[in-house]
N, CA, C and O atoms as a GROMACS GRO file, in nm:
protein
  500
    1UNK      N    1   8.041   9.420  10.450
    1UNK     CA    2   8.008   9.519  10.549
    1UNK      C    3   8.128   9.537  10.642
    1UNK      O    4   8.154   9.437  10.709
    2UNK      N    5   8.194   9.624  10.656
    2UNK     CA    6   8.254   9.722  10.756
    2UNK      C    7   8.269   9.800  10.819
    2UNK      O    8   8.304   9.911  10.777
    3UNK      N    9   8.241   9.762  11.003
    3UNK     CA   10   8.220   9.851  11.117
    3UNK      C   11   8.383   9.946  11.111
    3UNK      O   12   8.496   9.899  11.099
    4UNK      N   13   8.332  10.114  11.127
    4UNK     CA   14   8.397  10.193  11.108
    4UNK      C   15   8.411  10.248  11.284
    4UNK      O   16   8.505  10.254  11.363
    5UNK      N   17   8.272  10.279  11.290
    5UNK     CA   18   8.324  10.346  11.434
    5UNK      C   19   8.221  10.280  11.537
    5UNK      O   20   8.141  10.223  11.463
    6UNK      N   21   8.188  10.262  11.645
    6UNK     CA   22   8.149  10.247  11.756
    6UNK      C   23   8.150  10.311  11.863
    6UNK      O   24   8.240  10.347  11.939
    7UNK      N   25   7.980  10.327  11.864
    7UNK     CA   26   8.023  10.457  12.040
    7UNK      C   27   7.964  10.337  12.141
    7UNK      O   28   7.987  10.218  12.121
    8UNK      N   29   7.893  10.384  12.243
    8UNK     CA   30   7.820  10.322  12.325
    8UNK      C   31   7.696  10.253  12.304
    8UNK      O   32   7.657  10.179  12.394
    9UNK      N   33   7.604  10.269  12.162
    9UNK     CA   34   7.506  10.220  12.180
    9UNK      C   35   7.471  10.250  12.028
    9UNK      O   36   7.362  10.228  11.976
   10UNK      N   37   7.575  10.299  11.972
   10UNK     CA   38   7.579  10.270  11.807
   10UNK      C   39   7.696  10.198  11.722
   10UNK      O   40   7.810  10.199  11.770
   11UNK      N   41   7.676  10.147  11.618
   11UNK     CA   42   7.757  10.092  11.486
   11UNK      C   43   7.752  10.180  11.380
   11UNK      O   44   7.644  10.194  11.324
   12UNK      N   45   7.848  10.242  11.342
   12UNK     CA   46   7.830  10.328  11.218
   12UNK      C   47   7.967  10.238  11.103
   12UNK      O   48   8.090  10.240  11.097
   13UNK      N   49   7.882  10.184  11.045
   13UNK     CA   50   7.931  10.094  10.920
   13UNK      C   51   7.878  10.112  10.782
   13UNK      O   52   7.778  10.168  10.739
   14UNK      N   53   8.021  10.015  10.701
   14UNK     CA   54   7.877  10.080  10.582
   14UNK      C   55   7.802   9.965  10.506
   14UNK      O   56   7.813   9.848  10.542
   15UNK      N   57   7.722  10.007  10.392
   15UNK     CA   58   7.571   9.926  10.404
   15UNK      C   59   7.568   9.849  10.318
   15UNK      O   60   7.632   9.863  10.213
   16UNK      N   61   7.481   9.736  10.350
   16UNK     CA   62   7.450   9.627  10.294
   16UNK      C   63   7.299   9.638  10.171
   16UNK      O   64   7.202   9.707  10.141
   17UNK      N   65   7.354   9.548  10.144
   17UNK     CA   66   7.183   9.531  10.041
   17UNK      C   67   7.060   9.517  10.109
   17UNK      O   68   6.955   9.572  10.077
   18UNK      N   69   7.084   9.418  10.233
   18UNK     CA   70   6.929   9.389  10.328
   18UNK      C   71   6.915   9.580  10.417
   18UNK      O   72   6.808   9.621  10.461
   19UNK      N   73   7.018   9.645  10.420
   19UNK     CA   74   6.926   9.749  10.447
   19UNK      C   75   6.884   9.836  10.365
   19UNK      O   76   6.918   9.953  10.387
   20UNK      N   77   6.833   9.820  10.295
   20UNK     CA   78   6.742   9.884  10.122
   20UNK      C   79   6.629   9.924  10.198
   20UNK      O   80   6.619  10.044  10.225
   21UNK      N   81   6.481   9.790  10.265
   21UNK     CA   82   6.406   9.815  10.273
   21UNK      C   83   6.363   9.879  10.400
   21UNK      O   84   6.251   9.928  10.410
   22UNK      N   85   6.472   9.880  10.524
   22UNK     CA   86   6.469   9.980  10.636
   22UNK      C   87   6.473  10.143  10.586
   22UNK      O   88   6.386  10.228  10.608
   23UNK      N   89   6.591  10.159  10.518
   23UNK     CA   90   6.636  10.254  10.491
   23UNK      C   91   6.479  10.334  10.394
   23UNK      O   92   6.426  10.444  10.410
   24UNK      N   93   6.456  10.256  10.327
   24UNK     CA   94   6.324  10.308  10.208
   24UNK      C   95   6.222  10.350  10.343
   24UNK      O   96   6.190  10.468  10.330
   25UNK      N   97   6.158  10.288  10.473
   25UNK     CA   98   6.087  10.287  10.568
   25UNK      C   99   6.109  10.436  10.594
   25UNK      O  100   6.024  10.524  10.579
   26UNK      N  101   6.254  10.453  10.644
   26UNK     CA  102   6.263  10.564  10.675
   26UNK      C  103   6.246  10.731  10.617
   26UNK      O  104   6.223  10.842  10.664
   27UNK      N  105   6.268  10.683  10.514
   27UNK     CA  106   6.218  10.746  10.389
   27UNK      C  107   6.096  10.785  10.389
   27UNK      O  108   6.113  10.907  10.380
   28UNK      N  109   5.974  10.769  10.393
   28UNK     CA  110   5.854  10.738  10.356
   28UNK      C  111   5.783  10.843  10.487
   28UNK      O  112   5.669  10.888  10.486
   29UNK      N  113   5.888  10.864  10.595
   29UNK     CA  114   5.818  10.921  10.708
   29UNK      C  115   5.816  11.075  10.655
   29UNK      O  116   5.909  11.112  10.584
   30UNK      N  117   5.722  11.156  10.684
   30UNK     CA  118   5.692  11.300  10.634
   30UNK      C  119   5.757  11.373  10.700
   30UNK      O  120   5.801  11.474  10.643
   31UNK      N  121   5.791  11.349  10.859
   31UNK     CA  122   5.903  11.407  10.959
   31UNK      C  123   6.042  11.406  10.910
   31UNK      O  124   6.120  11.500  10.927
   32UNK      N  125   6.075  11.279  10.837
   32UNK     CA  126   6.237  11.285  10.822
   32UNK      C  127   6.273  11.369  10.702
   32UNK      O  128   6.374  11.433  10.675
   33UNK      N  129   6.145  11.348  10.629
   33UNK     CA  130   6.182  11.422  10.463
   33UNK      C  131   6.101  11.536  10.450
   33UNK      O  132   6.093  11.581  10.336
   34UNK      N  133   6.020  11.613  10.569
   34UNK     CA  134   6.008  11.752  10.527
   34UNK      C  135   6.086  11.816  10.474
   34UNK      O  136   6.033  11.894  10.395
   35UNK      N  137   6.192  11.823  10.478
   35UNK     CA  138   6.324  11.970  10.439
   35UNK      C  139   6.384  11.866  10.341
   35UNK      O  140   6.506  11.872  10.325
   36UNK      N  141   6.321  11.780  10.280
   36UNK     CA  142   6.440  11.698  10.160
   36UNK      C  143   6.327  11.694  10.034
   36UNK      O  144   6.216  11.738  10.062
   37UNK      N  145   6.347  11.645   9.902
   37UNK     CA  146   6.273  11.668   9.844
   37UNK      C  147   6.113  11.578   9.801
   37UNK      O  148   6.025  11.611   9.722
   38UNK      N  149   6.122  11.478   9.873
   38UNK     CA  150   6.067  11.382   9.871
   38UNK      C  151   6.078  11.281   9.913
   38UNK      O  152   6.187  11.250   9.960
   39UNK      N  153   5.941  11.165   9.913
   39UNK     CA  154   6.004  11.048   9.962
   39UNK      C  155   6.094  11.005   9.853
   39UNK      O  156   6.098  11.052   9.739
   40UNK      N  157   6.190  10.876   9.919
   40UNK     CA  158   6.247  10.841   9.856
   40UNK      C  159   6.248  10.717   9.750
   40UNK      O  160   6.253  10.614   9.818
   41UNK      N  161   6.247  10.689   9.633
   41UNK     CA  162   6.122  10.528   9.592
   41UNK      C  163   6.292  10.426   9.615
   41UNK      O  164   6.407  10.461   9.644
   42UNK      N  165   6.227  10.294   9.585
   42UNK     CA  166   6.327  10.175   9.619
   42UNK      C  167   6.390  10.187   9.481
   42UNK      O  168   6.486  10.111   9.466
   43UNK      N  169   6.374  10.229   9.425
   43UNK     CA  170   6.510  10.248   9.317
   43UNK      C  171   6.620  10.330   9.350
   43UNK      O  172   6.735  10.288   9.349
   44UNK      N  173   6.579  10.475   9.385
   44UNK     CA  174   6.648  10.540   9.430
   44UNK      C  175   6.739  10.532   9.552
   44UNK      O  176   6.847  10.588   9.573
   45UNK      N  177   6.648  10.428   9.646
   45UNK     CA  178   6.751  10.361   9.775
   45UNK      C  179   6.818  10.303   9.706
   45UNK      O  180   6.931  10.350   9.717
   46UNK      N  181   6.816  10.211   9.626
   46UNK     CA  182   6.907  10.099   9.560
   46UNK      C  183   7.035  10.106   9.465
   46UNK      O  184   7.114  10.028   9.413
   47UNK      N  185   7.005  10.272   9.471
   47UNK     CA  186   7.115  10.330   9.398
   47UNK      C  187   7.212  10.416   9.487
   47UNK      O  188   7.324  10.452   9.452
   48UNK      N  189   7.154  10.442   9.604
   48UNK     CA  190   7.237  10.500   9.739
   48UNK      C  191   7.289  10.433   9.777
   48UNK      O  192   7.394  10.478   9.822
   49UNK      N  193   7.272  10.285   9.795
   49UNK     CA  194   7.352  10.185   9.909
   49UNK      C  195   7.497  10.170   9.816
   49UNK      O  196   7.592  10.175   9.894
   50UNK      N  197   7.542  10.155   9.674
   50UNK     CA  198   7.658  10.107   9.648
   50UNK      C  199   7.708  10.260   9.623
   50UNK      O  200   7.831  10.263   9.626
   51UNK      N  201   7.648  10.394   9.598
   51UNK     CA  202   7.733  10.524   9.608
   51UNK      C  203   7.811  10.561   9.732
   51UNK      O  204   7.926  10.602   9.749
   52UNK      N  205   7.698  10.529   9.824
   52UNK     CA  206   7.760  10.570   9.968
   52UNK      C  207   7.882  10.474   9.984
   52UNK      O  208   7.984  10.540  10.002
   53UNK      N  209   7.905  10.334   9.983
   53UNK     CA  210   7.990  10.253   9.994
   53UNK      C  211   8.097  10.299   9.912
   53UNK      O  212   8.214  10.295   9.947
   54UNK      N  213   8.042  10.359   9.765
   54UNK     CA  214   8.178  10.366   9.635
   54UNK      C  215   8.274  10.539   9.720
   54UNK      O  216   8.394  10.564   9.722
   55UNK      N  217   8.143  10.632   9.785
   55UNK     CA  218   8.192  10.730   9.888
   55UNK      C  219   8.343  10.708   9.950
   55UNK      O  220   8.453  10.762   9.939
   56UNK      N  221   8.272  10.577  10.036
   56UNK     CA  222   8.357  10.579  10.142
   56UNK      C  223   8.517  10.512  10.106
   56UNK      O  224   8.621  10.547  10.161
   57UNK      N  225   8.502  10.403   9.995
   57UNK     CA  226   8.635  10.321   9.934
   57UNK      C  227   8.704  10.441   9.836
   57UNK      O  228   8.821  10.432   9.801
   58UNK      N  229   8.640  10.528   9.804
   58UNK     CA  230   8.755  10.678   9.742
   58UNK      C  231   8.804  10.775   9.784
   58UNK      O  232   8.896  10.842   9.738
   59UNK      N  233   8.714  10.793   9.922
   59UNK     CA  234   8.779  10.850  10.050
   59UNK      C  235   8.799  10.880  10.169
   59UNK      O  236   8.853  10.974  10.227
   60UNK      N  237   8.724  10.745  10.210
   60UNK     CA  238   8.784  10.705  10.310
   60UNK      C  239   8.682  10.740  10.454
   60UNK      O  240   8.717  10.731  10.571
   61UNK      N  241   8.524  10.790  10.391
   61UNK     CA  242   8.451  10.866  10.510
   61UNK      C  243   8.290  10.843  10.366
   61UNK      O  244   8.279  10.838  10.243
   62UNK      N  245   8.237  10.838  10.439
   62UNK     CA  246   8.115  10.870  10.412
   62UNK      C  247   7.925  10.863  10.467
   62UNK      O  248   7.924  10.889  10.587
   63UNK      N  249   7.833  10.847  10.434
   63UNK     CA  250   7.734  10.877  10.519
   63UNK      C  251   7.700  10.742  10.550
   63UNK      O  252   7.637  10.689  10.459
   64UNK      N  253   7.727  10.656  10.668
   64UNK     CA  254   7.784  10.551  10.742
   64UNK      C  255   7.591  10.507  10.764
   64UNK      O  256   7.490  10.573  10.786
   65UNK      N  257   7.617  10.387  10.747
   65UNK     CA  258   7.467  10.313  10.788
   65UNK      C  259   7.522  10.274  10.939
   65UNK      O  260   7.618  10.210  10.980
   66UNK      N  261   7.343  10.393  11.037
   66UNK     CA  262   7.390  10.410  11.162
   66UNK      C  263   7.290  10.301  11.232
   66UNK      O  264   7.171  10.315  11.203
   67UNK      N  265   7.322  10.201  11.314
   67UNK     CA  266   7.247  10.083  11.368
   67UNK      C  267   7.292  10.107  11.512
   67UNK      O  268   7.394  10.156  11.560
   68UNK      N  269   7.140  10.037  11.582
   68UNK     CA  270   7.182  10.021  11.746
   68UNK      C  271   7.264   9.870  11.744
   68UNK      O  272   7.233   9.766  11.686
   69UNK      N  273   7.399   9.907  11.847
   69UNK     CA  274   7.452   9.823  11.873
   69UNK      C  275   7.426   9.703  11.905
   69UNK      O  276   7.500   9.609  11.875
   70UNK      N  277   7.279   9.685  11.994
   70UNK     CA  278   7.240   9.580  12.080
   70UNK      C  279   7.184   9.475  11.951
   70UNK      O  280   7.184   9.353  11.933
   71UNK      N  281   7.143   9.576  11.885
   71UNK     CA  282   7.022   9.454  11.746
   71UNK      C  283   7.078   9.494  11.634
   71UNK      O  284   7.036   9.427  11.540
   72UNK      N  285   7.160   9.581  11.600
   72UNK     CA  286   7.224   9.635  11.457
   72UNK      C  287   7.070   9.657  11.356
   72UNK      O  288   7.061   9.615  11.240
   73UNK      N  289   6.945   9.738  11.437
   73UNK     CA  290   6.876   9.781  11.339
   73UNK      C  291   6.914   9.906  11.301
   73UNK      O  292   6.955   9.988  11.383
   74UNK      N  293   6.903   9.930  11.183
   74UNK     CA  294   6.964  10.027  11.085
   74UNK      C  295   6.826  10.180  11.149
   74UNK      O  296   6.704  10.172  11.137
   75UNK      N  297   6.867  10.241  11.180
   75UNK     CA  298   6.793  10.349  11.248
   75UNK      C  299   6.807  10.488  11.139
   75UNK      O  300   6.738  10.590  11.141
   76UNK      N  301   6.916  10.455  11.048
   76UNK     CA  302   6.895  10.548  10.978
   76UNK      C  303   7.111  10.576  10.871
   76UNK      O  304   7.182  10.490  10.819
   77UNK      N  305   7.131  10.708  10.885
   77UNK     CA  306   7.246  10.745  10.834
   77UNK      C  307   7.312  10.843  10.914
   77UNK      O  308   7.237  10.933  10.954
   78UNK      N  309   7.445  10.852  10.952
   78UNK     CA  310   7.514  10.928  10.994
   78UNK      C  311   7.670  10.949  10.962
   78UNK      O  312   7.735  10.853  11.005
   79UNK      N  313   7.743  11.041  10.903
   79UNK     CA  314   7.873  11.072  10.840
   79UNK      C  315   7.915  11.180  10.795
   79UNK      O  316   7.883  11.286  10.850
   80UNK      N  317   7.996  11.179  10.684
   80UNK     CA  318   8.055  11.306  10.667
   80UNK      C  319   8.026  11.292  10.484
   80UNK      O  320   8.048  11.191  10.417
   81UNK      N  321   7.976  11.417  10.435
   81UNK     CA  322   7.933  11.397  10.279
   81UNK      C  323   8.062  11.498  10.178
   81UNK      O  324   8.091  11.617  10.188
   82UNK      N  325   8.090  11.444  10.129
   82UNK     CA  326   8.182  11.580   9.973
   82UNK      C  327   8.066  11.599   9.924
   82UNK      O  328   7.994  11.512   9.875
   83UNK      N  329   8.043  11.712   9.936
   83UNK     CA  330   7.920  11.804   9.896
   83UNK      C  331   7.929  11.786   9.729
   83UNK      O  332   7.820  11.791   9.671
   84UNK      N  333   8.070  11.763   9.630
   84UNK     CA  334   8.064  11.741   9.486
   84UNK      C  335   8.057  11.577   9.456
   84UNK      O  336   8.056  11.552   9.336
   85UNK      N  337   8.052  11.471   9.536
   85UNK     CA  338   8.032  11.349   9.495
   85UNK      C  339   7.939  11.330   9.428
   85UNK      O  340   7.945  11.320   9.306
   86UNK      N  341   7.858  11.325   9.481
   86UNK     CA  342   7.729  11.277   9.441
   86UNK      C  343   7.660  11.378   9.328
   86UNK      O  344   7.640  11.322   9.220
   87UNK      N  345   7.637  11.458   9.332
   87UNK     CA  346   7.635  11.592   9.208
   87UNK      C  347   7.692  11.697   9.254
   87UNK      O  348   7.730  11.712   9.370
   88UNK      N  349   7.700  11.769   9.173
   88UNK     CA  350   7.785  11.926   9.180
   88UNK      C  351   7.679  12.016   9.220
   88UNK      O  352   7.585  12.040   9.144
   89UNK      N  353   7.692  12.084   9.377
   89UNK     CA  354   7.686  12.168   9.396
   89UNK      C  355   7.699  12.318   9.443
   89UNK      O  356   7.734  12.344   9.558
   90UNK      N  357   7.671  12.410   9.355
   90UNK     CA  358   7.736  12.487   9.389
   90UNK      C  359   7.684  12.609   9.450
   90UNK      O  360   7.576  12.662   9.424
   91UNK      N  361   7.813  12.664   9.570
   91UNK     CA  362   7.781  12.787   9.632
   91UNK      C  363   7.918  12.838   9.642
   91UNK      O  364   8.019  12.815   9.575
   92UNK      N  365   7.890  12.932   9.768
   92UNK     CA  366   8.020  13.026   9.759
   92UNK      C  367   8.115  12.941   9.870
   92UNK      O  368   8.227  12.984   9.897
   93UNK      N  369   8.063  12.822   9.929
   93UNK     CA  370   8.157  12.739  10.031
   93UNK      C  371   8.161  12.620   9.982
   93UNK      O  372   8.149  12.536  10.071
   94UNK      N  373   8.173  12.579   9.880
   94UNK     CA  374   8.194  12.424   9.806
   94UNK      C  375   8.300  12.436   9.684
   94UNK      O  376   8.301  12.533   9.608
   95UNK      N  377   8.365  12.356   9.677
   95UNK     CA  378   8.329  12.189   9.753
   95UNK      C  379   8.381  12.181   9.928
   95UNK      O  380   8.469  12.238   9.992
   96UNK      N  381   8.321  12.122   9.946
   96UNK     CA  382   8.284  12.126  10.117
   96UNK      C  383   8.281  11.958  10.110
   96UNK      O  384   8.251  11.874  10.025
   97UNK      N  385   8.338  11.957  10.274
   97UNK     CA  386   8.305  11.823  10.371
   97UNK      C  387   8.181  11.804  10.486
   97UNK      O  388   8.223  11.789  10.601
   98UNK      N  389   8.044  11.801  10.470
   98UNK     CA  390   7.965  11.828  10.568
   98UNK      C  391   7.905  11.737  10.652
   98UNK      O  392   7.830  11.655  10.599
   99UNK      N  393   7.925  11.732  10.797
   99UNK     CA  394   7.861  11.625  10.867
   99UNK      C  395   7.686  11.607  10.873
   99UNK      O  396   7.608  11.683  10.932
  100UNK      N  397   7.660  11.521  10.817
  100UNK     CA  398   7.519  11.474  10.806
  100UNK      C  399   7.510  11.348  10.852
  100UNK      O  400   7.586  11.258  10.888
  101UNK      N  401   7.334  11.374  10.834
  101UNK     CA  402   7.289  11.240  10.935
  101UNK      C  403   7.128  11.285  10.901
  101UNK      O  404   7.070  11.390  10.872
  102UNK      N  405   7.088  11.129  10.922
  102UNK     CA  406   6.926  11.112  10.864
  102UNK      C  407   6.900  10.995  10.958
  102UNK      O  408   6.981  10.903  10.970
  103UNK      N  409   6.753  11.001  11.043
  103UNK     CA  410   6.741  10.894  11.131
  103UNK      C  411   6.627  10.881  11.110
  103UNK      O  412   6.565  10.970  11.051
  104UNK      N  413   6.559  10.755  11.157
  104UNK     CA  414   6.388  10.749  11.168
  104UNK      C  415   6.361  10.869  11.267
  104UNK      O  416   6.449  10.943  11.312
  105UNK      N  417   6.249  10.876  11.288
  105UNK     CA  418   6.189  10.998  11.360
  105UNK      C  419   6.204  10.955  11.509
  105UNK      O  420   6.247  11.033  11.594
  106UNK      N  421   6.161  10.804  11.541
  106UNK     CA  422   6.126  10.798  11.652
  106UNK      C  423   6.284  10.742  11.699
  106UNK      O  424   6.291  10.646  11.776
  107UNK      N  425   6.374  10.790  11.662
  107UNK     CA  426   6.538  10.792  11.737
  107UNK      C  427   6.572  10.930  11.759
  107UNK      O  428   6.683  10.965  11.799
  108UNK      N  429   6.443  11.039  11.723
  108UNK     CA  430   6.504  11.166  11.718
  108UNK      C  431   6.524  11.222  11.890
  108UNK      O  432   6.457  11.145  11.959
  109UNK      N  433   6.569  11.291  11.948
  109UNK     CA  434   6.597  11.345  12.051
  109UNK      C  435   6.650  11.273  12.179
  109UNK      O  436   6.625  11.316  12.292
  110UNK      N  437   6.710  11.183  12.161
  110UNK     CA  438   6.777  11.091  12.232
  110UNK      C  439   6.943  11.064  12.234
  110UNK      O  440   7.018  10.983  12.288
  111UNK      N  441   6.953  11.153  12.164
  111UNK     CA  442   7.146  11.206  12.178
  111UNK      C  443   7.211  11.117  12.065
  111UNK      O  444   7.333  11.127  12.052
  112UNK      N  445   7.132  11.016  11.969
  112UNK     CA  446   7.230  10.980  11.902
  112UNK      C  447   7.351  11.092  11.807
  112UNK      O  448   7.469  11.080  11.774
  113UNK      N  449   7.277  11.168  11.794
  113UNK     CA  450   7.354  11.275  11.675
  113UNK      C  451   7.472  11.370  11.740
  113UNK      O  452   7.546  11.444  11.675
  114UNK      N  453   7.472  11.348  11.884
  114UNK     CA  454   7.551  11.418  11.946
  114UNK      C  455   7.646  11.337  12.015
  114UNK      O  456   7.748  11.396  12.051
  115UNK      N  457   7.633  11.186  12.049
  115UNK     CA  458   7.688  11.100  12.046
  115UNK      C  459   7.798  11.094  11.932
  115UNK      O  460   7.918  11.121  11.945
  116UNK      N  461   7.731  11.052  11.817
  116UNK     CA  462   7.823  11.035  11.691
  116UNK      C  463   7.933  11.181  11.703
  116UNK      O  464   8.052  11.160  11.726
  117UNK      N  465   7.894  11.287  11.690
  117UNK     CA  466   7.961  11.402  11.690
  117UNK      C  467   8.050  11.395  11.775
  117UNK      O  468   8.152  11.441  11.726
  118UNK      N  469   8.069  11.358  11.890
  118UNK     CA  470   8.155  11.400  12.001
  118UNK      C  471   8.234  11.273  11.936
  118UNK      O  472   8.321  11.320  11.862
  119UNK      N  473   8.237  11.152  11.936
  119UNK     CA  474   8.343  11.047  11.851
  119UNK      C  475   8.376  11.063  11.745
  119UNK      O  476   8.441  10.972  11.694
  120UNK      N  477   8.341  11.198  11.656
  120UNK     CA  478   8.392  11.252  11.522
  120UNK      C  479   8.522  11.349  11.597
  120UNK      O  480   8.631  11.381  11.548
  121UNK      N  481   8.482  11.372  11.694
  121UNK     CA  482   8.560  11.495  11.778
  121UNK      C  483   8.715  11.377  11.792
  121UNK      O  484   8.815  11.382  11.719
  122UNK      N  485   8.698  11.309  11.873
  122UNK     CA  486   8.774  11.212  11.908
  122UNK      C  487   8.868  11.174  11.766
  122UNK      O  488   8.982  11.178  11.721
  123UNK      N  489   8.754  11.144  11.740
  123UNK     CA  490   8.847  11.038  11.598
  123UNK      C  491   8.930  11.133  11.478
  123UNK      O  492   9.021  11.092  11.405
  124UNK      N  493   8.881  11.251  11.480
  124UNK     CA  494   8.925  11.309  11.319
  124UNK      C  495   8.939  11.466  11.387
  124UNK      O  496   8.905  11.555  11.309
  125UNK      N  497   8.992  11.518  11.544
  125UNK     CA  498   9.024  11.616  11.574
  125UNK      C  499   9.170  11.600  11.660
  125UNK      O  500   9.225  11.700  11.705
   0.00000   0.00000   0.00000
């Protein structure tokens, strides 16, 4: 595991095996995965944790396992995706670099996502 960035009250690093079954939790909520296609099953987490990692060691950025600083619970995902890594898709603006982020529900409206953003500002502007 390797801490990438740090704001005030987050760790955005990337992920370990013990966060499989947080990450699956978060999954499972009907709020986080309305607009995605489903929940997500523990196979399919288990196959995200070493892509996102294989992401980030080919270039150098990817969708970062986002934890509170104080307890490093894994609250969810936040980073930057190559829209062709993971499968090819296509439109009239890809391949693309897009900042994403996926949190439990109950971290929603509390500035983490705008937090992270403004230290994307910092770091990679």
């Amino acid at each position: 595991m390797t801490t990438i960035i740090e704001t005030e009250r987050l760790i955005l690093r990337t992920w370990k095996k013990e966060d499989a079954r947080s990450y699956f939790q978060i999954n499972q909520d009907l709020k986080v995965i309305e607009f995605l296609r489903g929940p997500l099953t523990m196979e399919q987490v288990n196959d995200f944790i070493p892509a996102v990692n294989r992401h980030h060691e080919e270039l150098g950025y990817t969708l970062w396992a986002a934890c509170l600083k104080e307890t490093d619970e894994l609250i969810g995902f936040i980073g930057l995706n190559y829209t062709d890594f993971f499968s090819k898709f296509d439109s009239h603006f890809t391949p693309a670099v897009e900042v994403s982020w996926r949190l439990g529900s109950q971290y929603w409206g509390k500035g983490f996502a705008t937090e992270r953003g403004l230290c994307f500002l910092g770091v990679w502007v």
